[in-house]
C-alpha positions in Angstrom: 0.0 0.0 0.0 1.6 3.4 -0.9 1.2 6.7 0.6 -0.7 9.7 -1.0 2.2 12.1 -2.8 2.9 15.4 -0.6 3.1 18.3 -2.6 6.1 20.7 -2.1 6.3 23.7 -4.0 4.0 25.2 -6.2 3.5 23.4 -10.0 5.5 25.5 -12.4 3.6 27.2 -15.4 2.9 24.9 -18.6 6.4 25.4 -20.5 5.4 27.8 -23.5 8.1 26.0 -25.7 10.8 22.7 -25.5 11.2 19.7 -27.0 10.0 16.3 -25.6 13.3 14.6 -24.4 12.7 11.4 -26.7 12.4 14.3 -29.6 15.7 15.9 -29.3 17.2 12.5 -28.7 16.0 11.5 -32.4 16.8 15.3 -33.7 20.3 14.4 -32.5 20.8 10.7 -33.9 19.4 12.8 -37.0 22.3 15.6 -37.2 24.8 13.3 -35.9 24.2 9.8 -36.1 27.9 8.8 -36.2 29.1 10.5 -33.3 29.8 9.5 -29.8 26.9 9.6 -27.6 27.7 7.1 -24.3 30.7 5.2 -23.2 30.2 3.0 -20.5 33.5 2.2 -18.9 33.7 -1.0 -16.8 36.0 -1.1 -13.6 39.1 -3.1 -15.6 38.8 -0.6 -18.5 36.9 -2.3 -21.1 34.5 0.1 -22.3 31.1 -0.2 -24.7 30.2 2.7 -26.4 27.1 3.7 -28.6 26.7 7.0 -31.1 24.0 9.0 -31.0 21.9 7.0 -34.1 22.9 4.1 -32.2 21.3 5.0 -29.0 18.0 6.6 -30.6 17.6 3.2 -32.2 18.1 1.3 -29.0 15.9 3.8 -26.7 13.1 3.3 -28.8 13.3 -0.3 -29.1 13.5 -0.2 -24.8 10.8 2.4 -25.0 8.6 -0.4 -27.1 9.4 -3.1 -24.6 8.7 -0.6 -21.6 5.3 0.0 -23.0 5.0 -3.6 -23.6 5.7 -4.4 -20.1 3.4 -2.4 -18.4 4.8 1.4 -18.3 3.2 4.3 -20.0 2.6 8.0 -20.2 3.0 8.7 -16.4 3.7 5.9 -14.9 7.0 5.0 -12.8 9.4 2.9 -13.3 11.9 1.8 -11.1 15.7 1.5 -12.1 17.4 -0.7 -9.8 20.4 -1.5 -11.6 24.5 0.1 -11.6 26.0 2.5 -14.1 25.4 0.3 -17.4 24.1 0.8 -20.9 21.0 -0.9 -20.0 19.8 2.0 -17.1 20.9 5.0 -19.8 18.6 2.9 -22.2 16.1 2.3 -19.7 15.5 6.0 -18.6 16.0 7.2 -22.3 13.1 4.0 -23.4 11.0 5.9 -20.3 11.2 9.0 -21.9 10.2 8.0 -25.4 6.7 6.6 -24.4 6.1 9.7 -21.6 6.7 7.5 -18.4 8.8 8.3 -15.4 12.6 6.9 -14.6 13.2 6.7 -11.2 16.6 5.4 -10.3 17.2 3.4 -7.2 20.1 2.9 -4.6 21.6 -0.5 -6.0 23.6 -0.7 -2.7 20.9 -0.2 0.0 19.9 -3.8 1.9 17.5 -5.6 0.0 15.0 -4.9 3.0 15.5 -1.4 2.3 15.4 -1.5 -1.8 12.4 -3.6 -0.7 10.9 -0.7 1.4 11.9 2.2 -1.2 10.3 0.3 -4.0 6.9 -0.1 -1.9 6.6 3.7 -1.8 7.0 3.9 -5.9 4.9 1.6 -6.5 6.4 1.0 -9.9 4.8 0.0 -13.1 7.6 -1.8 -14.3 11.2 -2.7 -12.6 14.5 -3.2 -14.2 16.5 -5.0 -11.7 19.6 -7.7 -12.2 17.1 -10.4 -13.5 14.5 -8.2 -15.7 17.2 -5.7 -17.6 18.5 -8.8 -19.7 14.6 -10.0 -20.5 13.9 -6.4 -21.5 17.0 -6.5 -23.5 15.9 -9.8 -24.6 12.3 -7.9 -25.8 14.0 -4.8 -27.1 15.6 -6.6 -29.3 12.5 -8.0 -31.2 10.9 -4.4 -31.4 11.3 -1.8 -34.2 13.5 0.6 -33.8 11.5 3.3 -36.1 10.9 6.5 -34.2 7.9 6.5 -31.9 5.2 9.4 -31.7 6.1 12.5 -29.4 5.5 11.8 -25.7 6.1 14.4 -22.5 6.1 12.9 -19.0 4.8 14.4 -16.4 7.5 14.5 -14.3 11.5 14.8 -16.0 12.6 11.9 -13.3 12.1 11.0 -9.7 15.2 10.5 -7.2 15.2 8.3 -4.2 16.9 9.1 -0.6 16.6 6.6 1.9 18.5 6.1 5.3 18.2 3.3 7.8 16.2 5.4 9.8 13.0 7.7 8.9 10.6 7.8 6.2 11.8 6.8 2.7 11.3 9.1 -0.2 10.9 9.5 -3.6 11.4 12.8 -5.0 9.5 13.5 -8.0 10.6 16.7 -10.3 7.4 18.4 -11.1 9.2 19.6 -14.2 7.9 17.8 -17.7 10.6 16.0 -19.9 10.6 19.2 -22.2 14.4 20.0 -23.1 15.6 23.7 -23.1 18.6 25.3 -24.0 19.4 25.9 -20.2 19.2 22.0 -19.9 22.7 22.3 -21.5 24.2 25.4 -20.2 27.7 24.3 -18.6 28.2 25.7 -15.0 31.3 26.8 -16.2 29.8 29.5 -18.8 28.2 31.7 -15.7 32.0 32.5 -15.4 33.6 32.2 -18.8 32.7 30.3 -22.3 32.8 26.6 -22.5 33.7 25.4 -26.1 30.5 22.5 -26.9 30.2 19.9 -27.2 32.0 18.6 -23.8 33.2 15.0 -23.3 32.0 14.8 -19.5 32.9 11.9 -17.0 30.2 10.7 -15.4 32.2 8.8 -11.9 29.1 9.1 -9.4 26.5 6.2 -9.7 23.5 8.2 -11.9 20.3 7.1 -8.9 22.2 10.3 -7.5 20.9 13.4 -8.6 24.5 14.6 -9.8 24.9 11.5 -11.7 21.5 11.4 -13.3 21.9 15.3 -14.2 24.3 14.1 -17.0 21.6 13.0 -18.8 20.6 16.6 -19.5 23.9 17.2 -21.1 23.6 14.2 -22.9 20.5 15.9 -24.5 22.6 18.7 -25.8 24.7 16.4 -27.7 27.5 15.9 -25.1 29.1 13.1 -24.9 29.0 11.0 -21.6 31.4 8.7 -20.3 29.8 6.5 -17.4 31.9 4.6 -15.2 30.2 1.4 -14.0 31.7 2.2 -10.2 33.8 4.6 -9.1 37.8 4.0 -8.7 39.8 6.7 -8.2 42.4 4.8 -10.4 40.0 3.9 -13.2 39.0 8.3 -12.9 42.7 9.2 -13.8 42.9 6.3 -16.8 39.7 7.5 -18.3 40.6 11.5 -18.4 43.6 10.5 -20.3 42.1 8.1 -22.7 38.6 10.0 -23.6 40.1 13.8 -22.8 37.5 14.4 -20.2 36.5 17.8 -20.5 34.7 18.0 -17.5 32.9 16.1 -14.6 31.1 16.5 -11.2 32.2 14.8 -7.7 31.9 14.3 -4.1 34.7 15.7 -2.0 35.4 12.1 -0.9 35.6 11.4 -4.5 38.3 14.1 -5.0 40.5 13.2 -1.7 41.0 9.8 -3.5 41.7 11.0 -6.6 44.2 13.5 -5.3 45.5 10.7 -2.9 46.7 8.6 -5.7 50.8 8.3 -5.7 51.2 9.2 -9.2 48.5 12.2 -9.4 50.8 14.8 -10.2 52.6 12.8 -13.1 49.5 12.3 -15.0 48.0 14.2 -17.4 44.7 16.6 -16.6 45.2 19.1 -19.8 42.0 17.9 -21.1 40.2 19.1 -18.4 38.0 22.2 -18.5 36.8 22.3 -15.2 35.3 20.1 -11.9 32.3 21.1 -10.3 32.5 19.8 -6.5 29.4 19.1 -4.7 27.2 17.0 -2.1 29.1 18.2 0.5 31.6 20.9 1.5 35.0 20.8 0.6 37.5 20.8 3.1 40.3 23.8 2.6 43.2 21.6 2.9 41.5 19.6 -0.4 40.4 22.5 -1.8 43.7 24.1 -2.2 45.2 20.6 -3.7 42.9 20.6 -6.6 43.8 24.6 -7.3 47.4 23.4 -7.5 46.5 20.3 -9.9 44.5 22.1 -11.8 43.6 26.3 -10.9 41.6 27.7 -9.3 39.4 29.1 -12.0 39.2 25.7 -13.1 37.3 24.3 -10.1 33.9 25.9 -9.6 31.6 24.3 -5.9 27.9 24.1 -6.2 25.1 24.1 -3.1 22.1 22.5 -3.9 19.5 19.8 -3.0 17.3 17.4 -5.0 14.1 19.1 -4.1 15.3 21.8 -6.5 15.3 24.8 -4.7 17.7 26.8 -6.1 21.4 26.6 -6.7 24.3 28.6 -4.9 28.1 28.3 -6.9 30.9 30.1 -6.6 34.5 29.9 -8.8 37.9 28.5 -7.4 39.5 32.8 -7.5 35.9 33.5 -5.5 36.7 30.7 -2.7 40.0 32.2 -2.4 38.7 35.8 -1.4 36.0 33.8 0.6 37.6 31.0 1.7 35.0 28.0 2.7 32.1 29.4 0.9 29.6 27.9 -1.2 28.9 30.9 -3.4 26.3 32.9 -4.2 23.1 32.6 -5.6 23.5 30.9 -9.0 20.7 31.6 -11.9 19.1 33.9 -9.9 18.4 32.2 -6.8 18.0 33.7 -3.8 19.1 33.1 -0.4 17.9 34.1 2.9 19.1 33.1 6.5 15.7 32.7 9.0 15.6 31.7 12.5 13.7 29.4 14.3 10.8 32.2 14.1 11.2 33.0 10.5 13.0 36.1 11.8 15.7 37.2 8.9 19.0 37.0 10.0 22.1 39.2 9.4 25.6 38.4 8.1 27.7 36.5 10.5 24.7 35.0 12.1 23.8 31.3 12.1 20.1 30.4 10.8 18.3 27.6 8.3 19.4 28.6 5.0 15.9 28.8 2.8 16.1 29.3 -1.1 13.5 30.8 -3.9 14.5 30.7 -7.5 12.4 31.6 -10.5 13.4 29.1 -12.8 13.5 26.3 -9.8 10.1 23.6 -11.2 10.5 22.1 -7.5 9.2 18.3 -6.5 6.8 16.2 -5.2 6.8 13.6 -2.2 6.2 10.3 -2.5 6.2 8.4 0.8 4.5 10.4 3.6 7.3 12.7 3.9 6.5 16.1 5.6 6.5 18.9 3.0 9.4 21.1 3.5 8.7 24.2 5.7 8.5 27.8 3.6 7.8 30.9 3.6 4.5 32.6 2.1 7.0 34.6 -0.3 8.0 30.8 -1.7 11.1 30.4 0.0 12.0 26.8 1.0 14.4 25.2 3.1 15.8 21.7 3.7 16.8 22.1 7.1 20.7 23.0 6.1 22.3 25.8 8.8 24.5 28.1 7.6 25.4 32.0 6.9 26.0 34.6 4.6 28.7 37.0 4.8 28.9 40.9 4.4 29.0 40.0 0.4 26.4 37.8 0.3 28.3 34.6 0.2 26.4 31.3 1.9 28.5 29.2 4.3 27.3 25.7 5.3 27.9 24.6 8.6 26.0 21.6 8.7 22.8 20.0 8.6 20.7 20.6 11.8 19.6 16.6 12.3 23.3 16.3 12.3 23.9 18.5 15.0 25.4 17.3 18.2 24.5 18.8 21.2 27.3 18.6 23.7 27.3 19.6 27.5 24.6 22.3 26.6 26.6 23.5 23.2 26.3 23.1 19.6 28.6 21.1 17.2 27.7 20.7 13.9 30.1 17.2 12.7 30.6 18.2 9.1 33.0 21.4 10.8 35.0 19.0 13.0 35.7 16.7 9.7 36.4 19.9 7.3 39.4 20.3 10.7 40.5 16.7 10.7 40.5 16.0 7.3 43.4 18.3 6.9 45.3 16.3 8.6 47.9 14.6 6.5 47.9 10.8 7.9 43.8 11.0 7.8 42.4 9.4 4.6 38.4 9.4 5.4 36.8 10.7 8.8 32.8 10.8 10.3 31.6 12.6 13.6 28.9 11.4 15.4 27.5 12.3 18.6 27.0 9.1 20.7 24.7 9.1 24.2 27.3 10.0 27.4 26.5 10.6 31.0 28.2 13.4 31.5 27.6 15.2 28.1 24.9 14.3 27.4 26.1 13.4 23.9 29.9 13.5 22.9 31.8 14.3 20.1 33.3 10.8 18.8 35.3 10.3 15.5 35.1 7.5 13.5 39.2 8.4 11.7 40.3 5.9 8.4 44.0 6.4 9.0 45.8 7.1 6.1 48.2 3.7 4.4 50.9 2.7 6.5 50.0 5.8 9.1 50.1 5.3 12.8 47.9 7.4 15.0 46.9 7.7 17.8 43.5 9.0 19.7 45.2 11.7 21.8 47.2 13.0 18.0 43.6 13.6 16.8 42.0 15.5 19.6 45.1 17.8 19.7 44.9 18.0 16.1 41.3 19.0 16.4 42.0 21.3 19.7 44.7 23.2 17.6 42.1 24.3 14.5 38.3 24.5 16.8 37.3 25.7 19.7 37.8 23.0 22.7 34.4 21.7 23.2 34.1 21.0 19.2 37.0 18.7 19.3 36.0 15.0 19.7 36.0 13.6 23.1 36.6 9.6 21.9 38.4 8.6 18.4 37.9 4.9 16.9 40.0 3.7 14.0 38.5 1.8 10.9 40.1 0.0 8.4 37.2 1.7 6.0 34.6 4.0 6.9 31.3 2.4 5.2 30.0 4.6 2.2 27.3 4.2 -0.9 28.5 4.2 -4.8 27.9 7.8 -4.3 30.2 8.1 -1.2 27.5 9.5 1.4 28.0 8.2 4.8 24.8 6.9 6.6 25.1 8.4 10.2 22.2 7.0 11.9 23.4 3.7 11.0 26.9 4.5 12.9 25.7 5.9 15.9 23.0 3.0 16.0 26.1 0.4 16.1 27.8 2.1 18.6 24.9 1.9 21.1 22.9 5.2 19.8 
């Protein structure tokens, strides 16, 4: 039994103009049918790629055996699969017949995936057994082109912890392609020679992986790694001449950790935009030096689509830490707990409105997210804007740890500790204690043949925070657990260490 959709947002307006997805798909096999449209790169290097006649052909055939199945105009359908030429085909098939892709964590426990797939309530599911009997059905169905179809919604994106309510975040944005689909984030700054050759590293059920597809649209070609490998990231820049790509800062620490990163060869690159989380300084600084700063550009965001903050490498510099400002005319205010606007310097729930922003739709039972009657919208992120206007995130405030009557916010402590050089990964969680109340406790991933030791940490800590924010307790991993997409799942820590 699913749950009734929340709404959040308001609908946007009926687009006056733009071109069905499938459309501009065939438009391009039409202009270019020979060119390179998708490489799918496996984790030893072999790689399968298709040109852009190639993959109309095929997306229409999948679109034929989607219908056939069960999916049509509106309906979801639930991609449970990895990176792979069968879940660009699916979502592309989706799009040709007007129903909805909605990629889904691979990697969760089957429980979970289980759970999640409840609340979609999908017409059709391409999981590991069904993508090779749709492949097997696609293959008997014409690949002529197939009438212009819109779906309702451009996608749907799923975030799930172990704890809480799952959702499914529906774009309430049709599948209508715009020129602004394909703007680079690098042209707000500076022109971006089209079209690019863009990595795509971060598993595409993540809303900066499944973004690429946009990009694909404007006849970009996109080379999707099955799984991330900070190895495989290096080898593929220097064999396809990556132009560009978008990661995690964990992403980047493990590219930039690699022993022979500063002998290889980034010249093809254009420009990295870093997101999901903040980037710590010391990380920061090592990508200016292996590429520039005006090569590395930072992006705020969420996948409710409220608006976008960004800011260029030569802007972080003159505002060190920042996230930027508000990007395509977003803007950005800093309420309290009354809805009371706050002034520079002062901590608050960062709440964003943007014109062009369609928003999203719950699926699930989640609470809509609070906003204001002027249609600005928060999801519950603290942070600050400077004298300039610049937004700073300090964390998020379910993260928060409250400690002996004060306020730590973990993502600052790991920003501190991860400039340490013999940490490779590090979490902070707050776990219960008796005399805190809750304390500040590190989960540290020493760095390869490192030794540390608890008391190094906390003075490390002590020397770049204030006291109280330094952990209490340090525990060393051999790995600190992450997703295909590198997020950490906190709850699930603390839960293991006795809440």
């Amino acid at each position: 039994m699913t749950t009734e959709p929340v709404e959040s947002g308001v609908a946007p307006n009926p687009l006056e103009d733009g071109i069905p997805f499938g459309t501009k798909l065939q438009q391009l096999a039409e202009e270019r049918s020979d060119e390179p449209a998708v490489t799918v790169v496996a984790l030893d290097g072999t790689a399968e790629s298709l040109t852009f006649g190639e993959l109309d052909a095929r997306a229409n055939q999948w679109g034929r055996a989607l219908a056939a199945s069960g999916a049509g105009p509106g309906s979801l359908v639930a991609l449970a699969i990895p990176n792979s030429v069968h879940l660009v085909l699916g979502a592309l098939g989706c799009w040709k017949i007007g129903a909805v892709p909605v990629p889904i964590h691979w990697d969760l426990p089957e429980w979970e995936r289980d759970r999640v797939r409840d609340v979609i309530a999908p017409a059709v599911v391409v999981d590991e057994r069904t993508r090779w009997e749709l492949e097997a059905r696609a293959a008997g169905e014409s690949a002529g082109p197939l009438p212009a179809a819109v779906s309702p919604h451009a996608n749907g994106i799923c975030s799930s912890g172990s704890t809480g309510v799952p959702k499914v975040i529906l774009s309430l944005a049709p599948s209508l392609w715009t020129p602004q689909h394909g703007e680079p984030f690098l042209s707000n700054w500076t022109p971006v020679a089209q079209p690019q050759t863009i990595m795509v590293p971060a598993p595409m059920y993540h809303t900066n992986g499944f973004a690429t597809f946009f990009f694909l649209l404007a006849g970009d070609h996109l080379v999707v790694l099955e799984k991330f490998d900070a190895a495989l990231v290096l080898d593929v820049i220097e064999r396809f001449r990556i132009t560009n790509f978008t990661a995690t800062p964990t992403m980047l620490a493990r590219i930039a950790a690699r022993p022979d990163i500063r002998r290889r060869d980034l010249s093809s690159v254009v420009f990295i935009l870093q997101g999901a989380a903040v980037m710590p300084p010391s990380l920061m600084r090592t990508w200016f030096e292996l590429l520039s700063p005006e090569q590395i550009v930072s992006a705020y965001g969420m996948t409710e689509n409220l608006g976008l903050t960004a800011l260029r490498g030569d802007e972080w510099l003159a505002h060190p830490g920042s996230v930027g400002r508000g990007f395509r005319d977003t803007e950005i205010r800093i309420l309290d707990a009354g809805r009371t606007p706050l002034g520079p310097g002062e901590y608050g729930e960062i709440y964003l409105r943007a014109p062009m922003a369609a928003g999203s739709r719950y699926l699930g039972g989640a609470p809509p997210l609070p906003s204001t009657e002027d249609g600005f919208r928060s999801a519950g992120d603290i942070g600050y804007l400077d004298e300039d206007g610049y937004l700073y995130i300090v964390d998020r405030r379910v993260d928060m740890i409250v400690t002996g009557g004060a306020n730590v916010f973990p993502a600052e402590v790991e920003s501190a500790l991860a400039g340490h050089p013999d940490i490779a990964d590090v979490v902070v969680i707050g776990l219960t204690d008796a005399q805190w109340g809750r304390r500040v406790h590190a989960v540290v991933q020493p760095a390869v043949g490192a030794l540390l030791s608890e008391e190094q940490v906390i003075e490390y800590a002590k020397s770049r925070l204030a006291h109280y924010k330094a952990p209490k307790t340090v525990e060393f991993v051999d790995a600190i657990p992450r997703t295909a997409a590198t997020k950490v799942n906190r709850s699930a820590l603390i839960e293991a260490r006795g809440g």
